[in-house]
Structures are given as C-alpha cells and as structure tokens.
PDB file with SEQRES, HELIX, SHEET and CRYST1 records, atoms N, CA, C and O in Angstrom:
SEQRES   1 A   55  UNK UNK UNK UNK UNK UNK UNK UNK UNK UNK UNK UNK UNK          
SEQRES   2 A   55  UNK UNK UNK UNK UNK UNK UNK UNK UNK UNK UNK UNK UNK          
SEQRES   3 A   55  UNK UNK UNK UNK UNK UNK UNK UNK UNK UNK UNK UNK UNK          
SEQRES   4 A   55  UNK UNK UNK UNK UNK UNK UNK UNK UNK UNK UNK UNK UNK          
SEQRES   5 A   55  UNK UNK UNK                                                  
HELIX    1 AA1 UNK A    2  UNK A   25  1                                  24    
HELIX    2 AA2 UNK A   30  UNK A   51  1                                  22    
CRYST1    1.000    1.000    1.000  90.00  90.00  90.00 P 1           1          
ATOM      1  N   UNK A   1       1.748 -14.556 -16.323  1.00  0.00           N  
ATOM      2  CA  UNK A   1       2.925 -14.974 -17.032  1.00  0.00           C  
ATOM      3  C   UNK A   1       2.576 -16.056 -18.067  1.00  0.00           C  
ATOM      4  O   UNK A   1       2.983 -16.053 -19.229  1.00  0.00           O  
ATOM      5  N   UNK A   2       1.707 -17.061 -17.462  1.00  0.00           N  
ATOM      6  CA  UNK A   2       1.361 -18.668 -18.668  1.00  0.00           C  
ATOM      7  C   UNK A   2       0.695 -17.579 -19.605  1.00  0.00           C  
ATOM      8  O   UNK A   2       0.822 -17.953 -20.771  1.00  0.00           O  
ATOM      9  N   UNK A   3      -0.053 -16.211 -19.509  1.00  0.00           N  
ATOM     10  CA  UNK A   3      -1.020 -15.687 -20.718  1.00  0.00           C  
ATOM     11  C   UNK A   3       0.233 -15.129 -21.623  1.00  0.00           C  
ATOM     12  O   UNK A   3       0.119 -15.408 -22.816  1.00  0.00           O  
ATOM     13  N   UNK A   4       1.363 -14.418 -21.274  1.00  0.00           N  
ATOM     14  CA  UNK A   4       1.817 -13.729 -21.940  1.00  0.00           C  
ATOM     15  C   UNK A   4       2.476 -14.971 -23.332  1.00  0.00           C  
ATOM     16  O   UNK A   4       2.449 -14.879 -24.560  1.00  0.00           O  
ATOM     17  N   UNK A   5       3.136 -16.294 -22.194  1.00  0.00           N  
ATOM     18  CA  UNK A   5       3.941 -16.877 -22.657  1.00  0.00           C  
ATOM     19  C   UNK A   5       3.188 -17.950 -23.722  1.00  0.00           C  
ATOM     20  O   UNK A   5       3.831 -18.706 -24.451  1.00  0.00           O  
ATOM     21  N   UNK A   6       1.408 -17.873 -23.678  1.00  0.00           N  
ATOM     22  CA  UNK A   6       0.969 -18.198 -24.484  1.00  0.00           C  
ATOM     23  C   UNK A   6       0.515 -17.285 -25.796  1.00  0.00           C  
ATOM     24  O   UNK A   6      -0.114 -17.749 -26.747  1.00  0.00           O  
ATOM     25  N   UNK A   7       0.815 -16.325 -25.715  1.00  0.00           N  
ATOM     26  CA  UNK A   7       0.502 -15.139 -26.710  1.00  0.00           C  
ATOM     27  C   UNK A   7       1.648 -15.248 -27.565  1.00  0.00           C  
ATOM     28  O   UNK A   7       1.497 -15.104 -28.778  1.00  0.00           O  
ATOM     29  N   UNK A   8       3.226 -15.582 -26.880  1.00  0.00           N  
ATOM     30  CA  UNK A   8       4.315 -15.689 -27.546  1.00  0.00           C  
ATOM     31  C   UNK A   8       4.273 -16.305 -28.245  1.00  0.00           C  
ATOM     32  O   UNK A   8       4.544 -15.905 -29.377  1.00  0.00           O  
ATOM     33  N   UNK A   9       3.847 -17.909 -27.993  1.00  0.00           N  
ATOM     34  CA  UNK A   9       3.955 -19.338 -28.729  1.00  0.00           C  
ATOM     35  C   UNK A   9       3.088 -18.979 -29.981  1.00  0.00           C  
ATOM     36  O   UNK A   9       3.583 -19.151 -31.095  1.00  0.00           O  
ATOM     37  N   UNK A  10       1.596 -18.401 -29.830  1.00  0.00           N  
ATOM     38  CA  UNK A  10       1.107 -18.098 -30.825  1.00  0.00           C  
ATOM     39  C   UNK A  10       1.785 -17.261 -32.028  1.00  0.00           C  
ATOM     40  O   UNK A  10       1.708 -17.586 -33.213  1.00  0.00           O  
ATOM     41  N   UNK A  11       2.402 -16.227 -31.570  1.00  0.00           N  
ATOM     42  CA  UNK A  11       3.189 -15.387 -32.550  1.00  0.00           C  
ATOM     43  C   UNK A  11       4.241 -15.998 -33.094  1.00  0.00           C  
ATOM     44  O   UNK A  11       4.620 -15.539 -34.171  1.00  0.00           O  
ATOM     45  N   UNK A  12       5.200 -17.511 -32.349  1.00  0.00           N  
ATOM     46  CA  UNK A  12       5.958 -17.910 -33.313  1.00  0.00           C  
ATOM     47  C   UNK A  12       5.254 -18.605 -34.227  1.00  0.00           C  
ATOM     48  O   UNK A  12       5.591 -18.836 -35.388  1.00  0.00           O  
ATOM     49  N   UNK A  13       4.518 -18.849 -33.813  1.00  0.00           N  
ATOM     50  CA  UNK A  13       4.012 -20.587 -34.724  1.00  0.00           C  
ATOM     51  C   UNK A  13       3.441 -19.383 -36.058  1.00  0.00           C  
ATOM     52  O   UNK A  13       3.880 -19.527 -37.199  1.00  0.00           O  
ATOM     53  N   UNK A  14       2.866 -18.725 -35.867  1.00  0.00           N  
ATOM     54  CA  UNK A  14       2.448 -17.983 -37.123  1.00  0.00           C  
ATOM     55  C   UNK A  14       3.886 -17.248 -37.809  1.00  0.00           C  
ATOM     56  O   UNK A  14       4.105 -17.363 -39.015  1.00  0.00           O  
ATOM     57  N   UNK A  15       4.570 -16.695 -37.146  1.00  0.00           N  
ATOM     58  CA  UNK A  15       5.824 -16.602 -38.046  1.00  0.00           C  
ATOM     59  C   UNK A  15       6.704 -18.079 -38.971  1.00  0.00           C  
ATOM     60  O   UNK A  15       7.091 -18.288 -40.120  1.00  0.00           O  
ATOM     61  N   UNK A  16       6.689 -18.878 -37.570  1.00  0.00           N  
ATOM     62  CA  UNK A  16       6.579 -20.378 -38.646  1.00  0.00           C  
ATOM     63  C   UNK A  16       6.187 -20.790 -39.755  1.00  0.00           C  
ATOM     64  O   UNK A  16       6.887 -21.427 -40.543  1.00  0.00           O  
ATOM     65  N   UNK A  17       4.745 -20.386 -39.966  1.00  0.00           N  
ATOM     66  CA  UNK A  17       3.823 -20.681 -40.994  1.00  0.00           C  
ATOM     67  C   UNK A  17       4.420 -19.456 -41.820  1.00  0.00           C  
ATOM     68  O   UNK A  17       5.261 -20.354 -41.854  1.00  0.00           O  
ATOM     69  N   UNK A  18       4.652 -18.856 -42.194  1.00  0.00           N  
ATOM     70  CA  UNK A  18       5.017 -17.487 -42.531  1.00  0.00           C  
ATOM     71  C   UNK A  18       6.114 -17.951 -43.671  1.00  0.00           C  
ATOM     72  O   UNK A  18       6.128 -17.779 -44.890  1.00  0.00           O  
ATOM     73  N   UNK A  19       7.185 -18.720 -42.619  1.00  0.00           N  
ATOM     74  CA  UNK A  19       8.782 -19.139 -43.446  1.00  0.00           C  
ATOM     75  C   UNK A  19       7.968 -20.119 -43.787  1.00  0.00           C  
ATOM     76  O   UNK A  19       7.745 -20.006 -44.992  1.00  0.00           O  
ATOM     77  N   UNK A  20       7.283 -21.230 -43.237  1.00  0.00           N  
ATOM     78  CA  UNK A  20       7.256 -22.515 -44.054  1.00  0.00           C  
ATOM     79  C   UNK A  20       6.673 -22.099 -45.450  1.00  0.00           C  
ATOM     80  O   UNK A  20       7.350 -22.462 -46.411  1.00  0.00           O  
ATOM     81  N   UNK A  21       5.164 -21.173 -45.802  1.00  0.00           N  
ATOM     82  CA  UNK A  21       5.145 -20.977 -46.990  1.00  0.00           C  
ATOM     83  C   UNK A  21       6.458 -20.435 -47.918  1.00  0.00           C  
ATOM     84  O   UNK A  21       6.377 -20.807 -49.089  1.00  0.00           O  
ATOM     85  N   UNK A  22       7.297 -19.863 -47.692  1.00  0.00           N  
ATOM     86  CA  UNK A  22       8.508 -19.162 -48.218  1.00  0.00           C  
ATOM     87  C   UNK A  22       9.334 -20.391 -48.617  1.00  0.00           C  
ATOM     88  O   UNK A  22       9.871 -20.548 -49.714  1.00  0.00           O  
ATOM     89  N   UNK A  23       9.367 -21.297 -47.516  1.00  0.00           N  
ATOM     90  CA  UNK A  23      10.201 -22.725 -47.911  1.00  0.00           C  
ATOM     91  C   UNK A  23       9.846 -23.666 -48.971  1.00  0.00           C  
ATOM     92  O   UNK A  23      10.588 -24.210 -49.788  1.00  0.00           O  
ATOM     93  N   UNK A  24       8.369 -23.780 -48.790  1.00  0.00           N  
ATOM     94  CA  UNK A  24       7.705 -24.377 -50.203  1.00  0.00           C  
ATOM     95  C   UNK A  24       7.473 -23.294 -51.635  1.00  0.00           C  
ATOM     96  O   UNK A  24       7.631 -23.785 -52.752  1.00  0.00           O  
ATOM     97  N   UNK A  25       7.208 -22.264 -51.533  1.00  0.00           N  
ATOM     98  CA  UNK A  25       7.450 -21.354 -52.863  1.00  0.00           C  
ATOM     99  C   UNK A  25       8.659 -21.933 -53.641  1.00  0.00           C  
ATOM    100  O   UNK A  25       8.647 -22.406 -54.778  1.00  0.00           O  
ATOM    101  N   UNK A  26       9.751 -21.790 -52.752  1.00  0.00           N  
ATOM    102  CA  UNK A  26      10.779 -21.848 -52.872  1.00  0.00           C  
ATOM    103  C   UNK A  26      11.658 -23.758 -53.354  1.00  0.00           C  
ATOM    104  O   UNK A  26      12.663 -24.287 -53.827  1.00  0.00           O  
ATOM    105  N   UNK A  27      10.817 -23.925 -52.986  1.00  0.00           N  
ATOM    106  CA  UNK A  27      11.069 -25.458 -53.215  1.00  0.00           C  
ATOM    107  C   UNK A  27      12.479 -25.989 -52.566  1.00  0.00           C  
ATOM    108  O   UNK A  27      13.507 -26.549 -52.947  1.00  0.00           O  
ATOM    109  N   UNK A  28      11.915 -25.486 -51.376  1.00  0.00           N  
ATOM    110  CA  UNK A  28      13.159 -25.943 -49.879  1.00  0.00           C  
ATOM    111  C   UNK A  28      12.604 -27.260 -49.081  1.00  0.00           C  
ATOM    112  O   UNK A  28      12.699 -27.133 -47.860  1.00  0.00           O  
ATOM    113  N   UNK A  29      12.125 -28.319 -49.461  1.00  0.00           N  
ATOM    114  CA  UNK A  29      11.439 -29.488 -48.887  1.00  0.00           C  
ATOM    115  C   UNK A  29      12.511 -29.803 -47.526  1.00  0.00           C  
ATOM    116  O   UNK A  29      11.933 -30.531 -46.719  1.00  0.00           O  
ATOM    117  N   UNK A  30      13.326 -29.588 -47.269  1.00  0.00           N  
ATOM    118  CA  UNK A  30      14.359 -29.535 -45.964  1.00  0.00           C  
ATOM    119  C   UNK A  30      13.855 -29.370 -44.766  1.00  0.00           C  
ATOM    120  O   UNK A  30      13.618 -29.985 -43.726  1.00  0.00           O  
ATOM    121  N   UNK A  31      13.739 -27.958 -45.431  1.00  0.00           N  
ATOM    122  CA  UNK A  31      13.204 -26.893 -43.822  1.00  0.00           C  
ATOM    123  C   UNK A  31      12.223 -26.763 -44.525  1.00  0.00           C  
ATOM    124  O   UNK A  31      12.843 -25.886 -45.128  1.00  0.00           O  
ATOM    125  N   UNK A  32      11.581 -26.781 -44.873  1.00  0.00           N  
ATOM    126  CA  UNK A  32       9.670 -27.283 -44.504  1.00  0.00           C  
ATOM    127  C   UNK A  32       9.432 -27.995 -43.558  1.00  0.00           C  
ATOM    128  O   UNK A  32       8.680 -27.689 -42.633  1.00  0.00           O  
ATOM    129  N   UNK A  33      10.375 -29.598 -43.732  1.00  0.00           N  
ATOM    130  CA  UNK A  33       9.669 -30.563 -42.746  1.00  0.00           C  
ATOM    131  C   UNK A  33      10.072 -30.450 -41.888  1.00  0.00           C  
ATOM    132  O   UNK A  33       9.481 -31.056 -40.994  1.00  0.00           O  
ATOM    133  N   UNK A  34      11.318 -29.647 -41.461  1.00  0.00           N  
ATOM    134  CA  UNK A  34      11.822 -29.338 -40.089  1.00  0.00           C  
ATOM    135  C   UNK A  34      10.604 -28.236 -39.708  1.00  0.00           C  
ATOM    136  O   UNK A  34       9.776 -28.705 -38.927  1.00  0.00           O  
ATOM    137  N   UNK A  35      10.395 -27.030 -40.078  1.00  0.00           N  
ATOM    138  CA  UNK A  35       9.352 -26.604 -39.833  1.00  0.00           C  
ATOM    139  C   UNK A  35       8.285 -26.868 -39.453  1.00  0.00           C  
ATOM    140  O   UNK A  35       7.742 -26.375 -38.465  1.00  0.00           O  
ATOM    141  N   UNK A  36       7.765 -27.812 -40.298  1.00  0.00           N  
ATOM    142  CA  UNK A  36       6.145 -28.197 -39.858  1.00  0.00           C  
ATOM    143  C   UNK A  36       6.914 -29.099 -38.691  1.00  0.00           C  
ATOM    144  O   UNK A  36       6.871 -28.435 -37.656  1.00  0.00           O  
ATOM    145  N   UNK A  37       7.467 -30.111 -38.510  1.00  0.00           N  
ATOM    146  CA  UNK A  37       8.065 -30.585 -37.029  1.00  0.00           C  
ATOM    147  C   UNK A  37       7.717 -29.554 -35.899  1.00  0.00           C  
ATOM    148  O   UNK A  37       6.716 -29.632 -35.187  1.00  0.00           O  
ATOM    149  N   UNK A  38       8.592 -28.665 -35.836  1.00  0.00           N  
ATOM    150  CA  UNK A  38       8.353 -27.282 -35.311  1.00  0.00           C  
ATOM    151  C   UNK A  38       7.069 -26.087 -35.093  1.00  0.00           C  
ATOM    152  O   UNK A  38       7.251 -24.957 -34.639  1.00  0.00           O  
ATOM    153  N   UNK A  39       6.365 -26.393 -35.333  1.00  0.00           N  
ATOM    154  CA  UNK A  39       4.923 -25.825 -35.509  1.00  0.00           C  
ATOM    155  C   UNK A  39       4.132 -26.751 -35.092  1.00  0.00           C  
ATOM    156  O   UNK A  39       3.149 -26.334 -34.481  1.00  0.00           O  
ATOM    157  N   UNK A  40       4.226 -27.887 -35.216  1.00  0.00           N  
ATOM    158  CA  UNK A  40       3.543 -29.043 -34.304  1.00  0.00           C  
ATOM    159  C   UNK A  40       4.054 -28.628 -32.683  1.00  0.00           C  
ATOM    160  O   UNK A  40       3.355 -28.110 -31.812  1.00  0.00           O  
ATOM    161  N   UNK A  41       5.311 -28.981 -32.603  1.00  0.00           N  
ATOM    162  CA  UNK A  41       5.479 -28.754 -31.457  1.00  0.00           C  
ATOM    163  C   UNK A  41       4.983 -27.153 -30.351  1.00  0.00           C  
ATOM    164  O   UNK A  41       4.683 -26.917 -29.180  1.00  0.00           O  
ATOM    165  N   UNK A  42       5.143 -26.474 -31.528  1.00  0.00           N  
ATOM    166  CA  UNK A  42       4.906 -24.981 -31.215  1.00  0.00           C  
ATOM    167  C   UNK A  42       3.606 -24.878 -30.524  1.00  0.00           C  
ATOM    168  O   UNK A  42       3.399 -24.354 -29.429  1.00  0.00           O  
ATOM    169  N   UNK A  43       2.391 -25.698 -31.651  1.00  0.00           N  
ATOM    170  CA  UNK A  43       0.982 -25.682 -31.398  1.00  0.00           C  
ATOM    171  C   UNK A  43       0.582 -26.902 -30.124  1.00  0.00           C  
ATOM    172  O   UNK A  43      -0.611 -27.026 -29.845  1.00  0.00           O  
ATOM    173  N   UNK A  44       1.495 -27.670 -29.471  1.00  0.00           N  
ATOM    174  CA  UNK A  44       1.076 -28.586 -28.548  1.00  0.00           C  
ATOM    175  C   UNK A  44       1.528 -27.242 -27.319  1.00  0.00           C  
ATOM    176  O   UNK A  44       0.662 -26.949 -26.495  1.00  0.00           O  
ATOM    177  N   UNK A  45       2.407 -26.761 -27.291  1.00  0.00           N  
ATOM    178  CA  UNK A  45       2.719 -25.970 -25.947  1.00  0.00           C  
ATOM    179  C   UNK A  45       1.853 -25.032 -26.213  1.00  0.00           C  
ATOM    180  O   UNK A  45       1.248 -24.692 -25.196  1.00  0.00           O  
ATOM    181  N   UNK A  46       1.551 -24.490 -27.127  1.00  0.00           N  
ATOM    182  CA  UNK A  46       0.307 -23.086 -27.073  1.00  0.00           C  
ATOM    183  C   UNK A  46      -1.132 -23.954 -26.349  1.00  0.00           C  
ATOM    184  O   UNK A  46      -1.816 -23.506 -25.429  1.00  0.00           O  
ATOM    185  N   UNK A  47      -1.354 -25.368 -27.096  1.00  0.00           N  
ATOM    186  CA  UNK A  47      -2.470 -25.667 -26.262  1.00  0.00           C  
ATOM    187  C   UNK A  47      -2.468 -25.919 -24.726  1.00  0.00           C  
ATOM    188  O   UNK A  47      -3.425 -25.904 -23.952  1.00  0.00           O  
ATOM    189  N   UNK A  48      -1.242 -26.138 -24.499  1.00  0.00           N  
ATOM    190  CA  UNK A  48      -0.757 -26.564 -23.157  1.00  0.00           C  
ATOM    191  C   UNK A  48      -1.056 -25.206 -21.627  1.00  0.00           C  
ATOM    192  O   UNK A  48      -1.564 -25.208 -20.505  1.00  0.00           O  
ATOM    193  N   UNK A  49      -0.470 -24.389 -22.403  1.00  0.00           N  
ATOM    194  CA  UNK A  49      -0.562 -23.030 -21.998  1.00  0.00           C  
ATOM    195  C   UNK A  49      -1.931 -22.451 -22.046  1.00  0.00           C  
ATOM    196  O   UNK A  49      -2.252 -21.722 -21.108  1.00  0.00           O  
ATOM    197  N   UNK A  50      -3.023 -22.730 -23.268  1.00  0.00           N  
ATOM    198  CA  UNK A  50      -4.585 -22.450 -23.485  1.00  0.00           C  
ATOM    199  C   UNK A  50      -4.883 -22.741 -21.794  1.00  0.00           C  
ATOM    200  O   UNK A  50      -5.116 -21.928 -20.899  1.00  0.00           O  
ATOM    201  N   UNK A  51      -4.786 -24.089 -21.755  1.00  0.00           N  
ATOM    202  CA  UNK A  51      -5.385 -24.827 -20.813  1.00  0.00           C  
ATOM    203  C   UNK A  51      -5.078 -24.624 -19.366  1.00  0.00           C  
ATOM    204  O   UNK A  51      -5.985 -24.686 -18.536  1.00  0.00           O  
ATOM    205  N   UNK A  52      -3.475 -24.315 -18.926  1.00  0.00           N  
ATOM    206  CA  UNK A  52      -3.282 -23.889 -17.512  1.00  0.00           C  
ATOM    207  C   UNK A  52      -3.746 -22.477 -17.470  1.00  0.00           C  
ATOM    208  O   UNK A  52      -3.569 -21.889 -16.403  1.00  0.00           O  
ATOM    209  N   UNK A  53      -4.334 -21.806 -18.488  1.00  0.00           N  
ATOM    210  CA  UNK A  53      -4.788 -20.107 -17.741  1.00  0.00           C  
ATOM    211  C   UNK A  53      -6.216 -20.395 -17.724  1.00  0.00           C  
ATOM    212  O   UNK A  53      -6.864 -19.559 -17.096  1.00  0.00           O  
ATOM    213  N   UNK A  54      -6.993 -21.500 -18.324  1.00  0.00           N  
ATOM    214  CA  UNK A  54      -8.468 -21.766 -18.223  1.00  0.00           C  
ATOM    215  C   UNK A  54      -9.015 -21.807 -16.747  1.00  0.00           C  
ATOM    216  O   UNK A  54      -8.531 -22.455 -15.819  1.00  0.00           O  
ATOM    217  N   UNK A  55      -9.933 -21.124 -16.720  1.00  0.00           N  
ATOM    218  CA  UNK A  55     -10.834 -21.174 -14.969  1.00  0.00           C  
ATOM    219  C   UNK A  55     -11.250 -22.586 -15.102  1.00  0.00           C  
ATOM    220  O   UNK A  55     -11.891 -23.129 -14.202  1.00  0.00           O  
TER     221      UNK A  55                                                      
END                                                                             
C-alpha cells in the first residue's frame, strides 16, 4: 500500500510541475507560488513514503 501511495504522490507532484509551468507561461504568479508550496509538500511525503518501503 506505502508503494502504491508513493507512486501516487509522484504522479501528482509531476502533474504539479506540469500546471506550475502553464502558470508561469501564463504569467499567473498566484498559483505558481501556491503551487510550488504544494510540490514541496508533495515531494516531502513522496520522500517520506521512499523511506518506509526501504529494507
């Protein structure tokens, strides 16, 4: 279950990155920084999750 639910986190955080470039093209400085907020957080629970499926 921690593997699947770390496979998830990975797939948002890259959809994240995905909109955040779209937000800066776009010259949305708003939700960028809510974003990158969000992708930080995204990438601390993906490492979190790395680490409880590690032998």
């Amino acid at each position: 279950m921690l593997s699947e639910l770390h496979e998830d986190e990975k797939a948002l955080t890259l959809r994240m990155r995905a909109v955040h470039a779209l937000c800066d093209d776009g010259g949305d400085v708003a939700t960028a920084s809510l974003l990158e907020n969000w992708i930080d957080q995204s990438q601390r629970r993906s490492w979190f999750l790395f680490e409880a499926t590690r032998s």
